[in-house]
C-alpha positions as a printed NumPy array, in Angstrom:
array([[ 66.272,  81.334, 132.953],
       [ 65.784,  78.138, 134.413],
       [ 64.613,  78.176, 138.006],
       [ 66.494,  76.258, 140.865],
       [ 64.915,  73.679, 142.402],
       [ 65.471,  72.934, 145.746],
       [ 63.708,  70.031, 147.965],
       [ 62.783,  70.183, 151.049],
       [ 64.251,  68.634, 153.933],
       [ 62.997,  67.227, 157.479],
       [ 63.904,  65.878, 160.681],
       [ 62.676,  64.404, 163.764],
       [ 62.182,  66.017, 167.508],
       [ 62.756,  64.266, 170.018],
       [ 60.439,  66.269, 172.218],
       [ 60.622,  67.389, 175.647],
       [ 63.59 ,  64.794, 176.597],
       [ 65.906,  65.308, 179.663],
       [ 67.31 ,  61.667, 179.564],
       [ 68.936,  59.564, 177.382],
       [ 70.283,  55.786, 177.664],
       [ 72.035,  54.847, 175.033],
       [ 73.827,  51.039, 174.56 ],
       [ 76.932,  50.523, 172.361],
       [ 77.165,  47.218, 170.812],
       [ 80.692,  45.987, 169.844],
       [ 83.692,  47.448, 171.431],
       [ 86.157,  46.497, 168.904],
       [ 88.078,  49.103, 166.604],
       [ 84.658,  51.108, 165.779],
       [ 83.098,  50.769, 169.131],
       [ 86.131,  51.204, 171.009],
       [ 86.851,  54.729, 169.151],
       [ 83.098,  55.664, 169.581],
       [ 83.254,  55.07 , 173.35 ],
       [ 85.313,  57.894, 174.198],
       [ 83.157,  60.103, 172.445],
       [ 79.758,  59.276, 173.894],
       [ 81.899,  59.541, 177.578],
       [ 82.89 ,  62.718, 176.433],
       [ 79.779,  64.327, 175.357],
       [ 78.087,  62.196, 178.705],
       [ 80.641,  64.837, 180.674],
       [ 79.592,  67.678, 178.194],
       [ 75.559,  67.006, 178.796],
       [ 76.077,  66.747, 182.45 ],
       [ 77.133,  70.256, 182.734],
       [ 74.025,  71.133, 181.003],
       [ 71.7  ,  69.11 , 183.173],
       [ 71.081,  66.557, 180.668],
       [ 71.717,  63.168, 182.154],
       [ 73.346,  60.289, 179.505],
       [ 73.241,  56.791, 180.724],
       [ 75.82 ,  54.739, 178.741],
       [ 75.878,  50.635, 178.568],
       [ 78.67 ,  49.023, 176.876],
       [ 78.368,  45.793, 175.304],
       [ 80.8  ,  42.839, 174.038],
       [ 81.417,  39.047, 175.086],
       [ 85.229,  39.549, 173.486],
       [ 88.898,  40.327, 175.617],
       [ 91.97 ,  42.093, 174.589],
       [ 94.132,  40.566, 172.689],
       [ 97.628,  42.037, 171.353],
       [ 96.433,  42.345, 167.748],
       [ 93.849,  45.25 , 169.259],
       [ 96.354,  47.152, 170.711],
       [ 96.644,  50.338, 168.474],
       [ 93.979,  49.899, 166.336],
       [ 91.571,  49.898, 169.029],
       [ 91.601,  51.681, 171.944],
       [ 92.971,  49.322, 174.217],
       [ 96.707,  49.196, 176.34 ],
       [ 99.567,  46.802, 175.866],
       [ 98.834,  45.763, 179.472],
       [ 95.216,  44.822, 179.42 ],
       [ 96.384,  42.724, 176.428],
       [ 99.465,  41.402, 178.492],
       [ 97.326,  40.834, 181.345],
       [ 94.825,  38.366, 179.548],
       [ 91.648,  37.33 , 179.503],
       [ 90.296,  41.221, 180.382],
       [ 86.893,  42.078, 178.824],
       [ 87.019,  44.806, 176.348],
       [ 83.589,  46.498, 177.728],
       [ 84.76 ,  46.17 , 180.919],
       [ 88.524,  47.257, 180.434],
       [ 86.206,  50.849, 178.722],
       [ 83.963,  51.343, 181.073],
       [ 86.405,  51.567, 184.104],
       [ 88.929,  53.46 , 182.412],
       [ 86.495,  56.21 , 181.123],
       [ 84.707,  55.894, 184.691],
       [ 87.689,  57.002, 186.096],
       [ 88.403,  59.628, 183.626],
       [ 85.126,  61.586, 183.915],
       [ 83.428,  60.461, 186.983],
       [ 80.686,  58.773, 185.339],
       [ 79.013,  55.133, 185.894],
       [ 79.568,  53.326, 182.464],
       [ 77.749,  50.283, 182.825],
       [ 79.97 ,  47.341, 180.989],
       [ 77.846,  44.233, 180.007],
       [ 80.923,  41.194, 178.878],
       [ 78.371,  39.307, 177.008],
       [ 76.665,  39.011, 173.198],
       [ 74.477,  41.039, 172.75 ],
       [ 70.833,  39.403, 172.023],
       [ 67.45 ,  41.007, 171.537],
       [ 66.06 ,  39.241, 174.508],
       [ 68.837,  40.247, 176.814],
       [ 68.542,  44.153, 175.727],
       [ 64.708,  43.841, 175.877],
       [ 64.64 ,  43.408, 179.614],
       [ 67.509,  46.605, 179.686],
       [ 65.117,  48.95 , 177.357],
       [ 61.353,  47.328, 178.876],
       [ 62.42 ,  48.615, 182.343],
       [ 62.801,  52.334, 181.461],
       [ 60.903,  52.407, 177.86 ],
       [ 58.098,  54.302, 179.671],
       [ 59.996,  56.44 , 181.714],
       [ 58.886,  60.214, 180.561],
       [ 61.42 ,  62.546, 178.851],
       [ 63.646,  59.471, 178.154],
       [ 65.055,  58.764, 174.587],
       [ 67.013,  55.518, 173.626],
       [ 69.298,  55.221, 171.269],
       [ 70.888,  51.743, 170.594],
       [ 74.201,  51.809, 168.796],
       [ 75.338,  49.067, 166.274],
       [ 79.441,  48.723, 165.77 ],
       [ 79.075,  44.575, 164.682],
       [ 80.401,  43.307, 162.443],
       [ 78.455,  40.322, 161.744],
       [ 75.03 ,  40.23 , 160.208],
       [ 74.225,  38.066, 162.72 ],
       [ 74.544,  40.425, 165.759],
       [ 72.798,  42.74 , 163.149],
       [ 70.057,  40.914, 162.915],
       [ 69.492,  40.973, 166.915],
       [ 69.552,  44.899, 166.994],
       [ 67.255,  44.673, 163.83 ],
       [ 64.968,  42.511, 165.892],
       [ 65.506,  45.231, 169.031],
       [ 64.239,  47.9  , 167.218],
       [ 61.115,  45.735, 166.011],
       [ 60.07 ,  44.737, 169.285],
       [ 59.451,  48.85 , 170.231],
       [ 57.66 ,  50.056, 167.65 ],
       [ 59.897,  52.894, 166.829],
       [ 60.406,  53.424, 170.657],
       [ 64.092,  52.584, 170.61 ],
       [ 66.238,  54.721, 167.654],
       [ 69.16 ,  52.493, 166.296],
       [ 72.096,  53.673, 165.156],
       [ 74.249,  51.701, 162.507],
       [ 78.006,  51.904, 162.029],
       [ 80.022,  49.343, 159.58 ],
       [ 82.984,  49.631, 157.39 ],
       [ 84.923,  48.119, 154.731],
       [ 88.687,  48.7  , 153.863],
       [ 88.311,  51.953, 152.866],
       [ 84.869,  53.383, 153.077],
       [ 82.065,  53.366, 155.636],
       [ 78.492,  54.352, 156.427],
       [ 76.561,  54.823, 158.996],
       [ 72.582,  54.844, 159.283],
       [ 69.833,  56.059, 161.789],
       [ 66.441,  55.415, 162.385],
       [ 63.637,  53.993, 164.458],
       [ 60.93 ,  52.306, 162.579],
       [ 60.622,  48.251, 161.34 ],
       [ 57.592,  49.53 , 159.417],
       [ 58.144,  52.791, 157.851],
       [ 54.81 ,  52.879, 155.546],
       [ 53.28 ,  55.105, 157.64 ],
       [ 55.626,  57.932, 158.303],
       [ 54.244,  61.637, 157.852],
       [ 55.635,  64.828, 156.72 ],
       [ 54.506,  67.904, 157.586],
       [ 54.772,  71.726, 156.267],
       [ 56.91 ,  72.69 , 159.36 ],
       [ 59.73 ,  70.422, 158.079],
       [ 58.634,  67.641, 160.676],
       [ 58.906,  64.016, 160.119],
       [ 57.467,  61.653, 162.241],
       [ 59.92 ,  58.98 , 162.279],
       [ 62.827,  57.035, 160.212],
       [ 63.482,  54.026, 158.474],
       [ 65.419,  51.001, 160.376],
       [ 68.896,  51.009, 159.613],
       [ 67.696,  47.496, 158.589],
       [ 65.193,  48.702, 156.565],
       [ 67.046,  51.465, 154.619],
       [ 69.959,  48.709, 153.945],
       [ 68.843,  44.993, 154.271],
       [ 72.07 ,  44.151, 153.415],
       [ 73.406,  44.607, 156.694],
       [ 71.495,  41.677, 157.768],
       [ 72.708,  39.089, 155.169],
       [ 75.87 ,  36.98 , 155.606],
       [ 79.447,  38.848, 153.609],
       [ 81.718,  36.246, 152.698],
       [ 84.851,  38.188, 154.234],
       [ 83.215,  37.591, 157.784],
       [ 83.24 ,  34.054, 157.771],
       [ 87.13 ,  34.319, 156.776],
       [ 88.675,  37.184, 158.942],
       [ 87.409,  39.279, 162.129],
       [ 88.325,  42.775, 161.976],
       [ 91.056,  42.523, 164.054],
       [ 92.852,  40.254, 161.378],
       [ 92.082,  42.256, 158.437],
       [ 93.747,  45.558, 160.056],
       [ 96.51 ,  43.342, 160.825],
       [ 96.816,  41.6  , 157.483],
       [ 96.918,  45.744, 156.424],
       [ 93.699,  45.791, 153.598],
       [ 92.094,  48.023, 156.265],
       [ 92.963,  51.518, 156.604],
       [ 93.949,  52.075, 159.704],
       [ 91.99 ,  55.458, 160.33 ],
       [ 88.734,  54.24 , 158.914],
       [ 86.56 ,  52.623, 162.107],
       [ 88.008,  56.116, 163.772],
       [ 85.917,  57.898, 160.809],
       [ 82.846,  56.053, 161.209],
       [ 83.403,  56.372, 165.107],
       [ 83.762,  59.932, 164.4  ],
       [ 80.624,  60.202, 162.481],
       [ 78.395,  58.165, 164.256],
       [ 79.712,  60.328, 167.271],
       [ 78.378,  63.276, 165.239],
       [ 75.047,  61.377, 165.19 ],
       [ 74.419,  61.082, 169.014],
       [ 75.486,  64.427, 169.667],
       [ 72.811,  65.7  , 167.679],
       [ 70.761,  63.323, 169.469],
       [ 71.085,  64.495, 173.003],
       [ 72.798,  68.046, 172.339],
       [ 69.682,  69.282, 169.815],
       [ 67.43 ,  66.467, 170.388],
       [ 66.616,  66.067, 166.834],
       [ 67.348,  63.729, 163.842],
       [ 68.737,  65.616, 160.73 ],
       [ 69.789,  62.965, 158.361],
       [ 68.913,  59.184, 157.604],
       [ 72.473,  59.009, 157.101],
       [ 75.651,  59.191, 156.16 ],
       [ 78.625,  57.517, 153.627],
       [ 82.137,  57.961, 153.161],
       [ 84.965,  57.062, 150.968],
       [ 89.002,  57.347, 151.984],
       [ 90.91 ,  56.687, 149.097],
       [ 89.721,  59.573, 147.799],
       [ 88.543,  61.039, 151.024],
       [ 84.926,  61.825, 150.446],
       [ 81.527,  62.064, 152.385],
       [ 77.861,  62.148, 151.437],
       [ 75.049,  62.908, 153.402],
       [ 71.61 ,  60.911, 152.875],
       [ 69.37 ,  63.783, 154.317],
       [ 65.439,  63.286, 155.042],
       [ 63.068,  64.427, 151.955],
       [ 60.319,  63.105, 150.626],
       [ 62.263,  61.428, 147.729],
       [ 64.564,  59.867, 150.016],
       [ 61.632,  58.276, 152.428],
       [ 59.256,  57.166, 149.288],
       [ 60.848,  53.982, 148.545],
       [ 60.065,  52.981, 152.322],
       [ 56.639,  54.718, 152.92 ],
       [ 53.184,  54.635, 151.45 ],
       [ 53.902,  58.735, 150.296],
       [ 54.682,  59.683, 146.435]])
């Protein structure tokens, strides 16, 4: 009888962490959705005593071709000229009471720097810095983020295609040097950048049509940024809820409507560490 095999997997503590700041970058159809999660579970931690800090960031306005597939009103887009951060973080201020900070600006890794140098030290604080671009360009400045701290600074990936999407965590530029130990502990995770370096090369479709236009032009589905909003949600409330990291990541497929997990074991870290 053939015996069954299982690997082991790991994850990451957090530690003793009463604090968390976390930045969304990109409040279009993904980062729109995701926003009224993190608000939610912000509202949800506070009632635990766990304090969420939540900066929203995006130099774009509503326009009427958000409306619907984003979370956005008909009058903010009527209104004109209205910054989508800024249109989020009063709205959800309102709805929960809490002090979304709204930042109507690109995002570069210089700006954020100065937001995450500030507190980096602060004890019993985690960071988490959330990615819904969808450019490798503004990719490549959260890449460079989580460089600059030296696995300080956990980033948090979400992109999509028409029908499928992923999303990928993890802390470390240089993974070589991540341990396992017999307790199912893992010392840290691969980049996003680093697991996928694809994320930070140019795709052809970007350069013809923003995501706006190709949800409008209908190759899109129009429930898939809610799914990777969803799961990326999923993410972060792991994150402040259980303070722990469980999986590297996570893909899924609509058409037919499938999802894989990319869980922590040794396999899956080799190709980015110095381990066999």
């Amino acid at each position: 009888m053939q015996a069954l095999n299982i690997e082991q997997t790991y994850r990451v503590l957090l530690g003793d962490v009463n604090r968390f700041r976390i930045m969304v970058v990109g409040c279009g159809g993904t980062g729109s959705s995701l926003a009224l999660a993190l608000a939610g579970l912000a509202y949800h931690a506070r009632q635990k005593g766990i304090q969420v800090e939540l900066t929203l960031v995006d130099d774009d306005v509503i326009e009427a071709r958000n409306v619907g597939r984003q979370s956005f009103a008909a009058g903010g887009a009527l209104a004109g000229g209205i910054p989508k951060a800024t249109d989020l973080a009063l709205r959800l201020n309102a709805a929960y009471g809490l002090a979304i900070e709204a930042w109507p600006q690109r995002y570069t890794a210089g700006m954020a720097a100065a937001w995450f140098r500030h507190e980096i030290h602060r004890p019993r604080t985690a960071h988490l810095l959330v990615g819904c671009v969808d450019n490798h360009q503004g990719r490549r400045e959260l890449a460079r983020t989580v460089e600059d701290f030296h696995g300080r600074v956990w980033a948090l990936d979400c992109g999509n295609e028409q029908v499928s999407g992923q999303v990928f965590i993890g802390n470390l530029s240089d993974p070589r040097h991540i341990r396992l130990d017999p307790l199912g502990l893992c010392s840290g995770l691969p980049s996003p950048y680093v697991q996928e370096p694809a994320l930070l090369e140019p795709d052809p479709d970007e350069q013809r049509h923003s995501c706006a236009e190709q949800a409008l032009a209908e190759p899109q589905s129009l429930m898939v940024n809610r799914l990777v909003a969803a799961v990326a949600a999923q993410y972060a409330t792991t994150f402040v809820l259980q303070r722990q990291v469980v999986q590297l990541g996570s893909v899924f497929s609509l058409e037919p409507t499938v999802m894989a997990a990319k869980l922590i074991t040794a396999a899956s870290l080799a190709p980015y560490t110095e381990q066999e």
